[in-house]
Steps between C-alpha positions, in 0.01 A plus 500: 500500500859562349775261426694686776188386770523149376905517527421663852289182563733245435820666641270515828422112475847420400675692820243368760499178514855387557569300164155230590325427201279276676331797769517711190358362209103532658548869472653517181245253304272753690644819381508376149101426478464835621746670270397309184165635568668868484661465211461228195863533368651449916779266433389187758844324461732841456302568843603168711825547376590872643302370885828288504453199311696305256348446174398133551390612869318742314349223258397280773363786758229601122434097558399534819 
């Protein structure tokens, strides 16, 4: 997969779930595994951040 698929990812996250991290967050830590598995240099926290979270949202959903 392309950059542009994983942007296409995370705008799709970001605009369908109404601003809740909470519902979110499953799918996200989910979509990472599977995208870090696609490509060694994927960017976990660079990732979080573009589905919509801040960066220490983003640092606690990787904690998670």
């Amino acid at each position: 997969m392309t950059r542009k698929d994983y942007e296409l990812i995370a705008s799709t996250i970001r605009n369908s779930f109404n601003h809740s991290h909470e519902n979110r967050a499953p799918l996200v830590r989910g979509f990472v595994t599977v995208l870090q598995k696609d490509n060694p240099r994927f960017d976990e926290s660079r990732f979080i951040e573009a589905c919509g979270y801040s960066s220490q949202q983003a640092l606690d959903c990787m904690e998670q």
